[in-house]
N, C-alpha and C positions, 0 to 999 in steps of 0.2 A: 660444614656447608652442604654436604650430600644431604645429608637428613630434610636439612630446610627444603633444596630440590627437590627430594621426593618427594616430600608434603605437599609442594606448591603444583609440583606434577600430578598426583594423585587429587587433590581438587580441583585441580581443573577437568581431569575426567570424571570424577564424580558428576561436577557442574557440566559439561556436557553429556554423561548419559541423561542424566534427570532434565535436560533440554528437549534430549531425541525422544523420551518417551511422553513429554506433555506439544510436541510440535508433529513429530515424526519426522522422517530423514528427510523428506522437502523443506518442512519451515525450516529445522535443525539449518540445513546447509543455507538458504537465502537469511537465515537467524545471522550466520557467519560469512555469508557476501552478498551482502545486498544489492540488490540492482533497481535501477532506474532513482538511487535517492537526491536529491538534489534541489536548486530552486532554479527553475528554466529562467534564461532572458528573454523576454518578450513575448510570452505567449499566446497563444489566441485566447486560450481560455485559462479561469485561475476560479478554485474555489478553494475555503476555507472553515471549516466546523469543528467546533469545540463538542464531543461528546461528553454524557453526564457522567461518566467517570473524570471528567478534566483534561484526557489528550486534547488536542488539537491535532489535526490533520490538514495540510495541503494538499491538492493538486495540481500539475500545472498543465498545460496539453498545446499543442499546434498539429492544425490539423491542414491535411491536401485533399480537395477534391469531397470536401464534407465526411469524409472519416479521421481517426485518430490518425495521424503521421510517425509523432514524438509523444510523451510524456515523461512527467516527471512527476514523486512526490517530497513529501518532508512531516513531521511529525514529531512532537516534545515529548510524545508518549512513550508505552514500555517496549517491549521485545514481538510483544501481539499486535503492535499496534503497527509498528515498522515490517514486520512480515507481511501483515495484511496492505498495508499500502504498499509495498511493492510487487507483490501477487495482482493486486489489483492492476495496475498501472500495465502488468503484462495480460491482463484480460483485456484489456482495452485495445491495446494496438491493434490498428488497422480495421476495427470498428467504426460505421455508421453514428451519424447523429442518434436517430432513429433506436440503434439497438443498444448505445449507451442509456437511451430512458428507460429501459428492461432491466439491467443492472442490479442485482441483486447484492444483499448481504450474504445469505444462502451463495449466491455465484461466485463470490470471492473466496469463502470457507472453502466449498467444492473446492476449490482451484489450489486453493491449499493444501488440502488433507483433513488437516486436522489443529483447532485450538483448544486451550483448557477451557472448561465448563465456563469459568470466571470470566475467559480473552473473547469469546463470541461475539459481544458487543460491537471488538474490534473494524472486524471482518463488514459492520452494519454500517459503524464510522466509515471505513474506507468507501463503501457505495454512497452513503449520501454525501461524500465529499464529490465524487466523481458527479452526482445529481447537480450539487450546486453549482459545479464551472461548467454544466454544460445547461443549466439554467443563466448561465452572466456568459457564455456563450451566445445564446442564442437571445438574449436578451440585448445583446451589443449595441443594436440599432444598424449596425452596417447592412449593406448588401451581399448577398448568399458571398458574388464573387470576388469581397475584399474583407471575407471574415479569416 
């Protein structure tokens, strides 16, 4: 039984160095506790986009006083896909309408570090998701002061 533990020990650190060197120790550790993942009740704003690799990504967000408040995200995608949407969601807080349409793919990679060549895309996915719920945001019809 030691035998099998060590093998089962010694792949998972394998499988985690080979994490830390395609994320770096920021994706690495949000890789391994992700924050903000979930699906918000009620929120003001919600977008949804499928990139042409096949994830999908949500957003969710409630905002006070026409900036971010809260958000949340969710995603069917891989390991780049769920880093970058929760990097994301923490670039957001406490953001401006205004500065969430600035929002980059480029600004969530930043924010990360670092993805593999292949997961970039990710990083683009998580900003046009954030684009589209603050496009059905602001699309709502409501008034500024019961959005």
């Amino acid at each position: 039984m030691d035998s099998l533990d060590d093998f089962i020990d010694n792949l998972q650190e394998q499988i985690f160095e080979e994490t830390r060197q395609a994320f770096g120790e920021k994706g690495f550790q949000r890789w391994r506790n992700p924050r903000f993942a979930g699906i918000m009740t009620n929120p003001d704003a919600h977008g949804r986009v499928t990139g042409s690799c096949g994830d999908t990504m949500e957003i969710f967000l409630k905002f006070e006083n026409e900036c971010v408040k809260e958000g949340s995200y969710m995603t069917d995608g891989c390991g780049s896909s769920s880093i970058s949407g929760s990097f994301a969601v923490e670039l957001i807080l406490g953001k401006s309408v205004d500065e969430l349409a600035d929002i980059t793919g480029e600004d969530v990679l930043n924010k990360i570090g670092r993805l593999p060549d292949e997961d970039k895309h990710c990083a683009s996915l998580a900003a046009l998701t954030i684009q589209d719920a603050l496009t059905n945001y602001m699309n709502s019809g409501k008034p500024l002061e019961q959005r």
